[in-house]
C-alpha positions as CSV (number, residue, x, y, z in Angstrom):
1,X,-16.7,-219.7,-88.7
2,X,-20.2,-220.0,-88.1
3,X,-22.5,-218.4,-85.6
4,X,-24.8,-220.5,-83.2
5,X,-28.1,-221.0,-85.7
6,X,-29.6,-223.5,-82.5
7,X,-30.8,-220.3,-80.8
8,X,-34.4,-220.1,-79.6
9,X,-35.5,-218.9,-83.5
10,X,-34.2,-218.3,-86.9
11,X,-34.7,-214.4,-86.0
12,X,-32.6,-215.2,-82.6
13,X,-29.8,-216.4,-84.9
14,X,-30.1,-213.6,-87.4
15,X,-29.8,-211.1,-84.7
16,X,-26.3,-212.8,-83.3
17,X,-25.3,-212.1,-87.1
18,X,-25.6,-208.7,-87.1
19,X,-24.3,-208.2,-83.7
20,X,-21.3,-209.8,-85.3
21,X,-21.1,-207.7,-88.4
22,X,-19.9,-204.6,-88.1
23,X,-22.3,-201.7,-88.2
């Protein structure tokens, strides 16, 4: 499983990633 990494940046994509970890 990998998260979309084609966002708008590299921080957009990081920011996906820690929606999907858990807090």
């Amino acid at each position: 499983f990998m998260p979309i990494v084609v966002e708008s940046t590299p921080l957009a994509s990081f920011e996906n990633w820690s929606s999907l970890l858990p807090s």
